[in-house]
C-alpha positions in Angstrom: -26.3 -3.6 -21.7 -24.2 -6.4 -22.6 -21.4 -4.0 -23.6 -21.5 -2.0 -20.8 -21.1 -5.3 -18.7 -18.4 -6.5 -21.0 -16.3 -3.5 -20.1 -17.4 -3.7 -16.7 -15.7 -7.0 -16.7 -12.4 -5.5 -18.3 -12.2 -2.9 -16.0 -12.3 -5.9 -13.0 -9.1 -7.2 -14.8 -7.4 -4.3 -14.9 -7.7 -2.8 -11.2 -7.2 -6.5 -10.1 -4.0 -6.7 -12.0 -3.3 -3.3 -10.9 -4.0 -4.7 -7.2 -1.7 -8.1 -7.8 0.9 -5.8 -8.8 1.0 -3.3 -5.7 0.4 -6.5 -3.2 3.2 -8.4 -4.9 5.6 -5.1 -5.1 5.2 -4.6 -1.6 5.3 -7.8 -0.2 7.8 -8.9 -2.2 9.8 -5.6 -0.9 9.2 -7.0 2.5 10.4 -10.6 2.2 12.9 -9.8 0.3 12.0 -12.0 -2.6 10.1 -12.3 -5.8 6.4 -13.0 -4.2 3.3 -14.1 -6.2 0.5 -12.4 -4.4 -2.4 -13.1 -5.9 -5.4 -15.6 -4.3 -5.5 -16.6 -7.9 -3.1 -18.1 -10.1 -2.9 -15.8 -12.4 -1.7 -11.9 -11.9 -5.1 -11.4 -10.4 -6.1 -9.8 -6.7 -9.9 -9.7 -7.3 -11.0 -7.7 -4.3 -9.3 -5.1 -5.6 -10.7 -5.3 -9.1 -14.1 -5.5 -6.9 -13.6 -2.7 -4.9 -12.4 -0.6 -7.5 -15.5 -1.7 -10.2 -18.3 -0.9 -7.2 -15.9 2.3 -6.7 -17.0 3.5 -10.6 -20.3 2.5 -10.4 -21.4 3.8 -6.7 -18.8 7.5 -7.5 -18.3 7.7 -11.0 -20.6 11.3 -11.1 -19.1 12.6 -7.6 -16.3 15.1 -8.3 -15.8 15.8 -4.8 -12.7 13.9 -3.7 -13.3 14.4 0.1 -16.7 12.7 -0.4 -14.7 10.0 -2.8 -12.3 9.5 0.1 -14.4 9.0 2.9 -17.1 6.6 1.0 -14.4 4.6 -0.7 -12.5 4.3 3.0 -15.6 3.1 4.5 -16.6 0.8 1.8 -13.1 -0.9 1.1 -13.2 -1.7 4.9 -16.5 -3.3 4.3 -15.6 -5.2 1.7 -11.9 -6.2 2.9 -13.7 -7.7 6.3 -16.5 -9.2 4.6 -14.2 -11.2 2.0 -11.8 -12.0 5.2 -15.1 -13.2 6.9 -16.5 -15.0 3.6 -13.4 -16.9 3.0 -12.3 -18.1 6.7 -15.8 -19.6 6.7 -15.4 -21.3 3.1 -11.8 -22.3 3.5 -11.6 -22.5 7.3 -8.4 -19.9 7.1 -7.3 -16.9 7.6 -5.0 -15.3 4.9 -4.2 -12.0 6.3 -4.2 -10.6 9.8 -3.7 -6.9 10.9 -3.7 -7.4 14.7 0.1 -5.8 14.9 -1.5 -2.8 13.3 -3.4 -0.2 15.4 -6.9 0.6 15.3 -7.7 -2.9 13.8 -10.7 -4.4 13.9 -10.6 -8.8 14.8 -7.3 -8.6 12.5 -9.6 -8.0 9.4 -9.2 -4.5 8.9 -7.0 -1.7 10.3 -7.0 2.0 9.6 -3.6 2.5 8.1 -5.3 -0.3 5.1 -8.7 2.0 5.1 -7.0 5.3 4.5 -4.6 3.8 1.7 -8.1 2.4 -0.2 -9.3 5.9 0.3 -7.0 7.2 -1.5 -6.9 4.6 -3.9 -10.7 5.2 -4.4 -9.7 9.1 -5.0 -7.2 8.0 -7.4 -9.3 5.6 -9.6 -13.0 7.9 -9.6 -10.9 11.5 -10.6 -7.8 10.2 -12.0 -7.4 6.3 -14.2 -11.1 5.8 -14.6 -11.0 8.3 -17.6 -8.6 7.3 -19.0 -9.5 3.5 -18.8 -12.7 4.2 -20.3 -11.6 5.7 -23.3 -9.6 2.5 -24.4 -12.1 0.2 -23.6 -14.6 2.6 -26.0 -12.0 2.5 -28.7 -11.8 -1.7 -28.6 -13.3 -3.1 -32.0 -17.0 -4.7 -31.0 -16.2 -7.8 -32.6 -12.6 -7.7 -30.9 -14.0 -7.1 -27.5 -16.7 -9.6 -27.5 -14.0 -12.6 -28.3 -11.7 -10.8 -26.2 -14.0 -10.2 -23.3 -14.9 -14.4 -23.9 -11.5 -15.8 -23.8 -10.7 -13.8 -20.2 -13.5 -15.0 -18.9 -12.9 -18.6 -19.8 -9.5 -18.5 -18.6 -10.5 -16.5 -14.8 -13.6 -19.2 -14.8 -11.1 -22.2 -14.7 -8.0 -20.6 -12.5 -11.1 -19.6 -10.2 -12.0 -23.1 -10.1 -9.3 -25.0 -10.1 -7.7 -22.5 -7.0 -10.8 -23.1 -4.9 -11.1 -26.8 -5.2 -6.9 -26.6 -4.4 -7.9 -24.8 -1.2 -11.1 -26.5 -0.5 -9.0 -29.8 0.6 -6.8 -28.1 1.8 -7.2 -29.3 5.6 -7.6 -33.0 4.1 -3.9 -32.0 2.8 -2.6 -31.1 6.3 -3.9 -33.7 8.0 -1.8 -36.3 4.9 1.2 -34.2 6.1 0.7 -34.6 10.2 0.7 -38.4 9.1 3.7 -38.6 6.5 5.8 -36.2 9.1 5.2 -38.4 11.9 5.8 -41.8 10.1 8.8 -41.0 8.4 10.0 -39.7 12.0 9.0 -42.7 13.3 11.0 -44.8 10.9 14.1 -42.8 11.7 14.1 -43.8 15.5 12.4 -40.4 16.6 9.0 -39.0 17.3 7.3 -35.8 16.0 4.8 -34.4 19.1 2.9 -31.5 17.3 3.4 -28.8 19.5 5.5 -29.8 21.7 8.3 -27.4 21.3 9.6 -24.9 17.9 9.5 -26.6 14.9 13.1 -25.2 14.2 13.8 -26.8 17.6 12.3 -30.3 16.6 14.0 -30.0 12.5 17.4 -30.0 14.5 16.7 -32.4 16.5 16.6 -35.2 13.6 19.1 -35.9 11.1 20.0 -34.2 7.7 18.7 -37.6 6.0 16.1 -37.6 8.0 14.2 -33.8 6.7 15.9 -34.7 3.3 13.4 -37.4 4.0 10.6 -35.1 5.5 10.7 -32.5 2.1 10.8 -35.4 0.0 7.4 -36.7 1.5 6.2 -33.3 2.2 6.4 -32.8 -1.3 4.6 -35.5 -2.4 1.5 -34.5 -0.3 1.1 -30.7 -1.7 0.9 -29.6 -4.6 2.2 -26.5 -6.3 -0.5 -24.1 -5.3 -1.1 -25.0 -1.8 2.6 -24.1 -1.5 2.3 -21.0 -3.2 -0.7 -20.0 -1.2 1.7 -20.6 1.8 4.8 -18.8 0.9 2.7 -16.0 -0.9 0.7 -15.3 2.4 3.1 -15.4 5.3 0.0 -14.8 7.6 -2.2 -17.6 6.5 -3.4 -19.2 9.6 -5.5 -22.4 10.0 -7.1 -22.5 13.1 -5.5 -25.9 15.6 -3.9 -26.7 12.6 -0.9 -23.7 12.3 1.8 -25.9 14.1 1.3 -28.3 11.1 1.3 -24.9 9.0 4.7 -24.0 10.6 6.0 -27.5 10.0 5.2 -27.2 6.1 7.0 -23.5 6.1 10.2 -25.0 7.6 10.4 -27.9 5.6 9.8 -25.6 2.3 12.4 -23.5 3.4 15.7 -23.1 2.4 17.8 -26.2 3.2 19.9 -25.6 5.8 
């Protein structure tokens, strides 16, 4: 039992590795620049690993791929909304939004996503599962028990230490609504969130002035919390996004 669980738990790295790498590829693709995708710090995307783990155990003795497609399609969407649901109530955010897509459901989900996990689902159950299990089986017991320890040590911490980063997160936007306003403030001007663009406000001050604001800005987040931000273009915080906007500009290239 506790070997089967320990592959298990290898498997989870692997299709969540695999995941990080196909978000990060693509996204990266799309912005044009090297993008860290994963929730985690490390080259993690757990729902995938998730997804792909309940794939194996629910399908691993169905060798029809139609029937593979369809119940992976349906339960990726499950899952995908219920992780978008689970974490926008634990973190007050939203870090993904479809509703530019069509046939999306609340932004959570969309169609195009649920027929690319069916697939995905065809292409783990008949075609890397196999494969994947055969190297795990040939791991050393001894080998696999420290190896199987140490990963889990290091995804328990970077789990941690990512969801107490996010988890004061707001308390971190509110610190930058303040600093923005004050150091506006002291250079002669005001900052009224929501007023007008942001881009239409940052030109309104001085060079000195946002040297000022990045400076401060800085001093406020820390290194995840702005790779969370520059890693999910569509992270929303709901009556807080103008300050979300604010953060993107002034972590932007300097004009």
């Amino acid at each position: 039992m506790i070997i089967t669980l320990e592959h298990y738990f290898l498997w989870f790295l692997f299709y969540s590795s695999v995941g990080w790498m196909y978000e990060s590829i693509l996204v990266s693709c799309q912005q044009h620049r090297l993008v860290n995708r994963g929730f985690l710090n490390g080259p993690l995307c757990p729902i995938y690993g998730t997804g792909a783990i309940l794939g194996v155990a629910i399908l691993g003795n169905v060798h029809n791929p139609i029937i593979i497609f369809l119940i992976s399609m349906v339960g990726a969407t499950i899952l995908e909304y219920t992780t978008s649901w689970v974490m926008e109530q634990l973190f007050h955010a939203r870090w993904w939004d479809y509703s530019n897509f069509r046939f999306n459901l609340q932004g959570r989900v969309c169609l195009l996503g649920a027929l690319i996990f069916g697939l995905g689902g065809v292409g783990v159950v008949l075609g890397s599962q196999p494969y994947v299990e055969r190297v795990t089986d040939m791991i050393p017991l001894p080998m696999l028990h420290t190896l199987v320890t140490v990963l889990a040590l290091i995804t328990i911490i970077d789990l941690a230490v990512t969801v107490a980063g996010m988890l004061e997160f707001e308390r971190v936007l509110d610190s930058v609504s303040q600093v923005v306003q004050d150091v506006a403030a002291r250079a002669g001007g005001t900052w009224q969130w929501g007023s007008s663009a942001v881009s239409d406000r940052m030109r309104e001050l001085s060079q000195d002035t946002v040297e000022r604001l990045r400076w401060a800005v800085n001093g406020v987040i820390n290194a995840q919390q702005k790779r969370m931000l520059k890693s999910f273009p569509k992270f929303q915080v709901p009556d807080r996004q103008d300050i979300i906007d604010s953060l993107r500009e002034l972590m932007g290239p300097r004009r």
